[in-house]
LUMVO-384147 format. One line per field, with one value per residue: residue number from 0; y, x, z negated of N, C-alpha, C in turn. Coordinates in Angstrom, 3 decimals. Each point is the difference from the previous one (the first is absolute). Example, Ala and Ser with C-alpha at 12.3 -4.5 7.8 and 13.67 -1.06 7.14 Angstrom:
<nodes>
i 0 1 .
n.north -5.690 1.050 .
n.east 13.190 -0.350 .
n.up -7.800 0.720 .
ca.north 1.190 1.190 .
ca.east -0.890 0.820 .
ca.up 0.000 -0.060 .
c.north 1.200 1.090 .
c.east 0.900 -0.770 .
c.up 0.000 -0.730 .
</nodes>
This chain:
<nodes>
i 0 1 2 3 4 5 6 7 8 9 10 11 12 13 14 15 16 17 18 19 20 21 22 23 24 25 26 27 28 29 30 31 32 33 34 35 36 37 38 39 40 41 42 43 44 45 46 47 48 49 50 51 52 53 54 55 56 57 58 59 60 61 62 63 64 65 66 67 68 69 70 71 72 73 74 75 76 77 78 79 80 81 82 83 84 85 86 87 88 89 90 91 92 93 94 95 96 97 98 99 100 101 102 103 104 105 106 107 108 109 110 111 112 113 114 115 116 117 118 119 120 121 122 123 124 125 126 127 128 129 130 131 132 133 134 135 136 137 138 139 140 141 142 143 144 145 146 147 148 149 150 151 152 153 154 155 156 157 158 159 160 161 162 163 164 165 166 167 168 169 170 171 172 173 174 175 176 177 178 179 180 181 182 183 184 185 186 187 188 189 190 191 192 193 194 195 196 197 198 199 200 201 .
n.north 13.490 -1.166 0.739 1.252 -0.521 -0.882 1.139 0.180 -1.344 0.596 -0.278 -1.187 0.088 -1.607 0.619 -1.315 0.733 -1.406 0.696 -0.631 0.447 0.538 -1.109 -0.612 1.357 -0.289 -1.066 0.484 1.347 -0.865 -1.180 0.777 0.249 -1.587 -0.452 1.405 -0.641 -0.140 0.676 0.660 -0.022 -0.811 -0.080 -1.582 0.272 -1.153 0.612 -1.518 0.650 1.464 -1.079 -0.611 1.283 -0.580 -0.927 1.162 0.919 -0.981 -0.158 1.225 -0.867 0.380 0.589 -1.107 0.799 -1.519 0.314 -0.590 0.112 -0.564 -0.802 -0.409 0.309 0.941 0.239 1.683 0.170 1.567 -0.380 -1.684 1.161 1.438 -1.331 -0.333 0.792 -0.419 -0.362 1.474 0.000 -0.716 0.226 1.327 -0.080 0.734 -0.680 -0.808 -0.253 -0.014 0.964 -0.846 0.374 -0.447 -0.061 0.188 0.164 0.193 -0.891 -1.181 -0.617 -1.190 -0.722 -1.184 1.335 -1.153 -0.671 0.777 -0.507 -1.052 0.072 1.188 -0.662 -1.304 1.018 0.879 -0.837 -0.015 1.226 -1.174 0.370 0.815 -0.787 1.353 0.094 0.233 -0.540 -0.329 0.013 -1.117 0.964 0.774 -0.684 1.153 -0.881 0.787 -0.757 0.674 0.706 0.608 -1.586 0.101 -0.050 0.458 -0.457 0.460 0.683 -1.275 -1.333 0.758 0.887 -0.505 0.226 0.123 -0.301 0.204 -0.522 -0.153 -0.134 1.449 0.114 0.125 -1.081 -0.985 -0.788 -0.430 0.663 -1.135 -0.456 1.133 0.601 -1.504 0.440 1.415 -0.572 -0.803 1.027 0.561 -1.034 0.387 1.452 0.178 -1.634 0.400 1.128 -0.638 -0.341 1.175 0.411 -1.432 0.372 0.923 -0.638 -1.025 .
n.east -25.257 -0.023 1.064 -1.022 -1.154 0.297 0.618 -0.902 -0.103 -0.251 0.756 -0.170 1.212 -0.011 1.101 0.127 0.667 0.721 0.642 1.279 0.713 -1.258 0.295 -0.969 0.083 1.057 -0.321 -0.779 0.928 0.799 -0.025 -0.279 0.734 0.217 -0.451 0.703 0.830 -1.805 -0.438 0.014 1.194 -0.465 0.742 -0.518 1.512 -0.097 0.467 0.750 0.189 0.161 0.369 0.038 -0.169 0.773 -0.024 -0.845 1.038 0.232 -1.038 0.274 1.342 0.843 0.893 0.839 1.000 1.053 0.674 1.045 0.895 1.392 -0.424 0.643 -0.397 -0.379 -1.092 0.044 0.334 -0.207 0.621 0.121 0.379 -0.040 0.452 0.602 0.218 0.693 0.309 -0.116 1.427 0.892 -0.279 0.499 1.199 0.502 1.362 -0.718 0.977 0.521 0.755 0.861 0.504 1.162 0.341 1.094 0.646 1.249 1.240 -0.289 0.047 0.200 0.929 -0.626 0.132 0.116 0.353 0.049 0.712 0.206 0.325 0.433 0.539 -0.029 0.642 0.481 0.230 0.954 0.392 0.463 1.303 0.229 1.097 1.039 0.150 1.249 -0.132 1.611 0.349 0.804 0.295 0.767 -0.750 0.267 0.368 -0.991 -0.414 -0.779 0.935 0.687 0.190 -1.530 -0.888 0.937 -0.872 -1.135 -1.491 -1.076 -0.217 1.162 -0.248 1.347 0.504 1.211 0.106 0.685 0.674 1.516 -1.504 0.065 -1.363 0.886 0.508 -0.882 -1.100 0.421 0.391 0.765 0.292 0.013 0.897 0.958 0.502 0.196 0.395 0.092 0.320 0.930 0.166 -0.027 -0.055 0.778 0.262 0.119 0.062 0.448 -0.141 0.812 0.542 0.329 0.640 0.540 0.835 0.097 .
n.up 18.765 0.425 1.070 0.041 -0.805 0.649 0.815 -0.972 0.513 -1.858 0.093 -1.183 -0.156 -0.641 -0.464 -0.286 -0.838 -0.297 -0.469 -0.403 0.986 0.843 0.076 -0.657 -1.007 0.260 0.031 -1.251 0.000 0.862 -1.164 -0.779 0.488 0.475 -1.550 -0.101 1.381 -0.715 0.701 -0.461 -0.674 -1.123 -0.905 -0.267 -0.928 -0.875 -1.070 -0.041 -1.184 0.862 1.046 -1.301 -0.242 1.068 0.224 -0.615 -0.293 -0.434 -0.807 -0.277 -0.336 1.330 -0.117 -0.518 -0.302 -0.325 -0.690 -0.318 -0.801 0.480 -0.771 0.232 1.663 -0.575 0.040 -0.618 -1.254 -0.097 1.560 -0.564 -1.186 1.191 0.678 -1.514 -0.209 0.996 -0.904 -0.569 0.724 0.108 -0.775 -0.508 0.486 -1.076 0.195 0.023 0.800 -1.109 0.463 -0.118 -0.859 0.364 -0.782 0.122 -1.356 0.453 -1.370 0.485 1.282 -0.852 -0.983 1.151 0.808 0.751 -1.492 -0.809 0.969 -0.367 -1.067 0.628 0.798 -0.676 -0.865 0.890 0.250 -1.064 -0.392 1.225 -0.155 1.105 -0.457 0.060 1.048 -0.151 0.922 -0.240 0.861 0.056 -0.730 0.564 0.996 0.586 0.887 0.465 -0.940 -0.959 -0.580 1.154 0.089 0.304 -1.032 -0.012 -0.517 1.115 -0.951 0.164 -0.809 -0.173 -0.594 0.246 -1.341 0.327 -1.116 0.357 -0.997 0.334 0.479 -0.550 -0.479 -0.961 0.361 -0.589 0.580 1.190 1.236 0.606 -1.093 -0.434 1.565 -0.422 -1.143 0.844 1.038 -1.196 -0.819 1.146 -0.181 -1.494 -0.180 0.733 -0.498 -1.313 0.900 0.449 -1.287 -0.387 1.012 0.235 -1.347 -0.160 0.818 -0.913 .
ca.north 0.337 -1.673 0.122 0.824 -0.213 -1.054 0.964 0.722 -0.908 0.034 -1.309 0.556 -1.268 0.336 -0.848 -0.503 -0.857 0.293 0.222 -0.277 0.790 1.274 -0.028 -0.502 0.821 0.689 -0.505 -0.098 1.476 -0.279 -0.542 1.344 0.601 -0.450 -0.072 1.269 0.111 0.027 0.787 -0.288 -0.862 1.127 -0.805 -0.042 -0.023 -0.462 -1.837 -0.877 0.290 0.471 -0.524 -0.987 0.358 0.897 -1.303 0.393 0.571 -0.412 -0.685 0.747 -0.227 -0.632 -0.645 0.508 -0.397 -0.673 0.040 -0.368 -0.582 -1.177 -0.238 -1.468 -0.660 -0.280 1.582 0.110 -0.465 0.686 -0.167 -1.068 -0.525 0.397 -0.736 -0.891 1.054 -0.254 -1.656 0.748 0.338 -1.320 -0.552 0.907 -0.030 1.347 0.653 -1.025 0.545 1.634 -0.236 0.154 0.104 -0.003 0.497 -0.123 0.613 -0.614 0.524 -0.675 0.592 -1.012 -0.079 -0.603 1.076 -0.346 -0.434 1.417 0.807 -0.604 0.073 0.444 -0.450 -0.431 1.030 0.687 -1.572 -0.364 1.125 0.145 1.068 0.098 0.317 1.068 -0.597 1.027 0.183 0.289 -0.679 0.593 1.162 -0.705 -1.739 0.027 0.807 1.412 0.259 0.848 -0.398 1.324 -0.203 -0.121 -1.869 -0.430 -1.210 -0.747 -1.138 0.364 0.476 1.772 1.079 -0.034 0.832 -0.489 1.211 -0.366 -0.105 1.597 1.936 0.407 0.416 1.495 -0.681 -1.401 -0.800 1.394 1.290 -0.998 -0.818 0.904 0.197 -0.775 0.214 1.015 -1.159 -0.818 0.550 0.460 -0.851 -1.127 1.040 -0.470 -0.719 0.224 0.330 -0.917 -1.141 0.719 0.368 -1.170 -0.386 1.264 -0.453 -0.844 .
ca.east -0.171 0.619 1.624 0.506 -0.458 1.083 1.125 0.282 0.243 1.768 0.290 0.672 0.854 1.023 1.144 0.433 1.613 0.879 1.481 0.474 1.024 -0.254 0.435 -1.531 -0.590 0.316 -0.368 -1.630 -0.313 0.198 -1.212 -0.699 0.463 -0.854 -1.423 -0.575 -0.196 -1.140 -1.192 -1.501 0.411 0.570 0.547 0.277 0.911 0.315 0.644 -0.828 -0.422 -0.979 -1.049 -1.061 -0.963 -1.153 -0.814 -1.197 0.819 1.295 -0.956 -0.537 0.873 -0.744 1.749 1.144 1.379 0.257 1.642 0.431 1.162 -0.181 0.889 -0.082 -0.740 -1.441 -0.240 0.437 -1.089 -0.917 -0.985 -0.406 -1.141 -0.805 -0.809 -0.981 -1.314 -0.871 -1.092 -1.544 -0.494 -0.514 -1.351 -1.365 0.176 -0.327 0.543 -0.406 -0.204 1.288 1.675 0.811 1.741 1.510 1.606 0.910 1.692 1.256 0.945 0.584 -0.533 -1.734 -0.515 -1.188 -1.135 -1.314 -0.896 -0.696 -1.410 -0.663 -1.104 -1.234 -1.250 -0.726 -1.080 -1.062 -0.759 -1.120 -1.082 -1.037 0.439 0.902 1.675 0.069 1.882 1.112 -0.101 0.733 1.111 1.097 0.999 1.430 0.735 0.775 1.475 -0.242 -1.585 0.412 -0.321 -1.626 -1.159 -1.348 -0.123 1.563 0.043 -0.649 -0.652 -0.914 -0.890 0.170 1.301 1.087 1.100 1.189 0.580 1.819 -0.136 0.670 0.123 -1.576 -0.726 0.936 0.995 -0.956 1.095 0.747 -1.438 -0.528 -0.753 -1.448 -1.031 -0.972 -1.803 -0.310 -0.535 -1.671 -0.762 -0.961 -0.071 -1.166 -1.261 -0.860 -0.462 -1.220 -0.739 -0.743 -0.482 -1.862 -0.646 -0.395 -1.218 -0.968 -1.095 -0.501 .
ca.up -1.419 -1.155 0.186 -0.865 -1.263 -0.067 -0.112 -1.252 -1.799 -0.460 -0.512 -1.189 0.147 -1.019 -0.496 -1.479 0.119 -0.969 0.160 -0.961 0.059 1.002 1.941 0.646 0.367 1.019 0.855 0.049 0.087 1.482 0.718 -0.327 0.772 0.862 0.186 -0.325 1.094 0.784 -0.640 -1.229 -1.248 -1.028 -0.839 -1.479 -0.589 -1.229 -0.108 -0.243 -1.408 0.240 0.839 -0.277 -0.412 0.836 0.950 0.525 1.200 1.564 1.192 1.080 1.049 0.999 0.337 -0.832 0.423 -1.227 -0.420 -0.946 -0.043 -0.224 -1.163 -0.439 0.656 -0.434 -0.478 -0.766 -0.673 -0.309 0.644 -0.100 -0.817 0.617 0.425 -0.651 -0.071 1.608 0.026 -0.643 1.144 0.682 -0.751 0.772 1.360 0.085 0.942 0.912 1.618 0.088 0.694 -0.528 0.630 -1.295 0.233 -1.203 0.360 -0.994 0.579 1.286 0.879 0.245 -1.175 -0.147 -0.181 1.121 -0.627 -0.657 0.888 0.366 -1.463 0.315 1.084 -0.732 -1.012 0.986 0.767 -1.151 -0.205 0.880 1.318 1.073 0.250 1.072 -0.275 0.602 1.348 0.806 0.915 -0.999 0.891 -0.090 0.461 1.151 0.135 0.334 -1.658 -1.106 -1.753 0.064 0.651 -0.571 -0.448 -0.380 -0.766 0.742 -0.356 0.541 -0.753 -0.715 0.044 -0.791 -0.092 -0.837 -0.578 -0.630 -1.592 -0.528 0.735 -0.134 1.171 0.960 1.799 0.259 1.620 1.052 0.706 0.384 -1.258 0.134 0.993 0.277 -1.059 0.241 1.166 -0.398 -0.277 0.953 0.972 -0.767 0.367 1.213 0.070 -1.077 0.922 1.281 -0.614 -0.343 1.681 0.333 -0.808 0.711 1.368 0.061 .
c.north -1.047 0.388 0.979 -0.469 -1.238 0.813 0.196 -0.567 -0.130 -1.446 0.234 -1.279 0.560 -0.652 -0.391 -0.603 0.815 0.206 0.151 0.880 0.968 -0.597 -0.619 0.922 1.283 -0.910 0.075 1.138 0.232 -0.434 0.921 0.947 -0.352 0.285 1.331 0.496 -0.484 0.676 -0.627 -1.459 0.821 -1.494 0.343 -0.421 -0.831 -0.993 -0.461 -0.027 0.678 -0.632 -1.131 0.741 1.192 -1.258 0.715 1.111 -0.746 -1.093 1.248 0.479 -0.504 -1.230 0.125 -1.327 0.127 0.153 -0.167 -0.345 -1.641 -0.276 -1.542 -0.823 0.406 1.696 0.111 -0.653 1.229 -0.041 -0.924 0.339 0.766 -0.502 -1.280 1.271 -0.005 -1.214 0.206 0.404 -1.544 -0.635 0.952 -0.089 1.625 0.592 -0.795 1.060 1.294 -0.536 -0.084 -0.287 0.020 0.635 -0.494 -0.065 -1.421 0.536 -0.687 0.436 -1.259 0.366 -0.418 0.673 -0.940 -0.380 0.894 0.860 -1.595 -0.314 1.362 0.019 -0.821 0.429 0.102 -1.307 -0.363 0.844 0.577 1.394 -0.453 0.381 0.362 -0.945 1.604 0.091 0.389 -1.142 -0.381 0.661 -0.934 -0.804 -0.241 0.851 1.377 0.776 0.655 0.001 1.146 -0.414 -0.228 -1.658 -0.658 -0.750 -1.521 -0.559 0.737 0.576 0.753 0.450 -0.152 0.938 -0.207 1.527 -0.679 -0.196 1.248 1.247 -0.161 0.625 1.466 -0.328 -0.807 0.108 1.008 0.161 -1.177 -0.735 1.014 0.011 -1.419 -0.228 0.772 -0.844 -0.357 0.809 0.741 -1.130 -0.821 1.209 -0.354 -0.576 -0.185 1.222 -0.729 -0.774 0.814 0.520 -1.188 -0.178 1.067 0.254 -1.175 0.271 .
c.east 0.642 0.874 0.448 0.130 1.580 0.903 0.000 -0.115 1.097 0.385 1.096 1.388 0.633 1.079 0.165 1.514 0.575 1.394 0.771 1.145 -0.053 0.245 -0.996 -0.881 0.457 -0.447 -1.350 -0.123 0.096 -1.448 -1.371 0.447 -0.789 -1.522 -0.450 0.478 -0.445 -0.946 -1.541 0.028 0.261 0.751 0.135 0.927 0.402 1.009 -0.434 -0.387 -1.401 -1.488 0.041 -1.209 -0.684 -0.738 -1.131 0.220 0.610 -1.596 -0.529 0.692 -0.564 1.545 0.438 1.138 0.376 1.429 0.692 1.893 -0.007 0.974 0.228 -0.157 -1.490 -0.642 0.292 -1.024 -0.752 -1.088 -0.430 -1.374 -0.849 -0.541 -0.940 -1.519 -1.057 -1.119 -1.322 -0.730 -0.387 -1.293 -1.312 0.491 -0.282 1.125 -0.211 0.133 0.770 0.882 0.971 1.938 0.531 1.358 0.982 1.291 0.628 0.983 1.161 -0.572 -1.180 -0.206 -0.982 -1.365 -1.227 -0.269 -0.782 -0.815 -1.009 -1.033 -0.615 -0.921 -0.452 -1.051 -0.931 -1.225 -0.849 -1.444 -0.575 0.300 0.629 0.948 0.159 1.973 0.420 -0.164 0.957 1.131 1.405 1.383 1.306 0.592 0.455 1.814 -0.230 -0.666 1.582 -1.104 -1.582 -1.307 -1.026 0.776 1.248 0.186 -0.543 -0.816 -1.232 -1.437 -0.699 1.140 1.144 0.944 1.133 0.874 1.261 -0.298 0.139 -0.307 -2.035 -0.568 -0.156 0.312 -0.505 -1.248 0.229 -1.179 -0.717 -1.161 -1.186 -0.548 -1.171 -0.996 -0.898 -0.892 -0.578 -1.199 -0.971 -0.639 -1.652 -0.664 -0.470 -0.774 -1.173 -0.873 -0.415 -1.000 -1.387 -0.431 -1.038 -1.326 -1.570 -0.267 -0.621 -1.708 .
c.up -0.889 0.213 -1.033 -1.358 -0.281 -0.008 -1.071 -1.222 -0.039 -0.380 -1.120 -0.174 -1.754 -0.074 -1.162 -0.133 -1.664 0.171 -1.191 0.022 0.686 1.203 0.668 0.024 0.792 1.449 0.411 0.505 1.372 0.416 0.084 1.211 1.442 0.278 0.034 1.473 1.074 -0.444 -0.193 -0.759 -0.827 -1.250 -1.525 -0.172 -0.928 -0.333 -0.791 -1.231 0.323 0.418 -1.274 -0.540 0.845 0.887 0.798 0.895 1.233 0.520 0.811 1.041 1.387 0.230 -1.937 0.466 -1.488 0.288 -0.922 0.078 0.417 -1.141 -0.419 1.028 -0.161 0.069 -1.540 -1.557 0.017 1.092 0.214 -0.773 0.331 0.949 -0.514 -0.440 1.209 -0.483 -0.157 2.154 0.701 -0.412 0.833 1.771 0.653 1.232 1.507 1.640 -0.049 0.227 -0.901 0.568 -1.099 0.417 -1.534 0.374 -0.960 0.464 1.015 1.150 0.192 -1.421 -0.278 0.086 0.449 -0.736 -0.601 1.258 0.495 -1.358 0.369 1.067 -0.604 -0.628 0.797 0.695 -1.215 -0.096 1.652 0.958 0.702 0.475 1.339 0.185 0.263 1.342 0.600 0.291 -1.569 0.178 -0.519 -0.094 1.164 0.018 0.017 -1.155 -0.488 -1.522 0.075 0.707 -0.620 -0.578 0.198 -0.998 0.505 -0.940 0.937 -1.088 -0.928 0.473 -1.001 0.001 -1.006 -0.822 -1.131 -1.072 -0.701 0.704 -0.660 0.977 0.873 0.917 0.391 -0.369 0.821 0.515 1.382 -0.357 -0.292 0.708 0.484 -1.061 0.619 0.894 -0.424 -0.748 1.332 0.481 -0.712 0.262 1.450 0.405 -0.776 0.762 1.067 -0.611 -0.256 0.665 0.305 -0.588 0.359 1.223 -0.044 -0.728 .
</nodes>
């Protein structure tokens, strides 16, 4: 009977990401893509304008995954200041033991992304969650890799993706670069299920 009742908690994952030119959210929609191939998840959607005034929604989050451009070296400012709005959370410790993950785009192929995915693992440590990595190997560093490989950028601690200057998000980033958003998004539901399995056998 505990097996069944655990089969059937839904677990809820959100995404928060800003995008300045469409190509991070074309990256988030991959990542949406992931988390909606596992069943019994269901997802909240927002960006980051959306989510400062929702805080009481995304705590009924069980997973949210943070995204953002890199711009400067840095995340962008609209989602900087959706993360100075988090401080009303560190205080109550309201997201305290949820999962969390990143991702973000530019337009080089580093463009310094590890840093912007590393202010949001931060975020996430501050307000007391648990950073999920990408989980994959890095593609195309071999004589034999190609531009079509998963994580062809090779970062570990999110998910990266590179989109040209001069091309919109009609062509960028390419279908590589999604499928590994796609990867982490399946990859933080899962895991945000094992967590509440655990918790409910425990």
């Amino acid at each position: 009977m505990l097996q069944r009742n655990i089969a059937k908690t839904v677990i809820r994952v959100a995404i928060v990401f800003h995008s300045g030119y469409g190509h991070t959210a074309r990256q988030a929609e991959a990542v949406r893509r992931g988390v909606e191939k596992v069943p019994d998840v269901s997802v909240l959607y927002l960006t980051s304008e959306e989510a400062k005034s929702r805080l009481d929604d995304l705590s009924g989050a069980d997973a949210i995954i943070f995204g953002a451009p890199t711009y400067m070296g840095s995340v962008s400012a609209p989602f900087k200041a959706f993360m100075e709005t988090t401080s009303s959370i560190f205080v109550s410790g309201a997201w305290r033991d949820k999962i969390a993950a990143g991702f973000t785009n530019s337009a080089s192929r580093s463009g310094d992304k590890l840093s912007t995915l590393m202010q949001l693992a931060v975020l996430a440590a501050q307000l007391g969650m648990h950073w999920v990595s990408l989980g994959l190997p890095p593609g195309n560093n071999l004589s034999t890799g190609s531009e079509a490989d998963l994580n062809r950028l090779g970062f570990f601690l999110g998910a990266g993706a590179q989109s040209n200057a001069d091309e919109g998000p009609d062509v960028a980033p390419p279908a590589s670069d999604l499928s590994t958003a796609e990867h982490l998004g399946e990859r933080v539901a899962m895991v945000a299920q094992q967590m509440a399995r655990g918790r409910v056998a425990a």
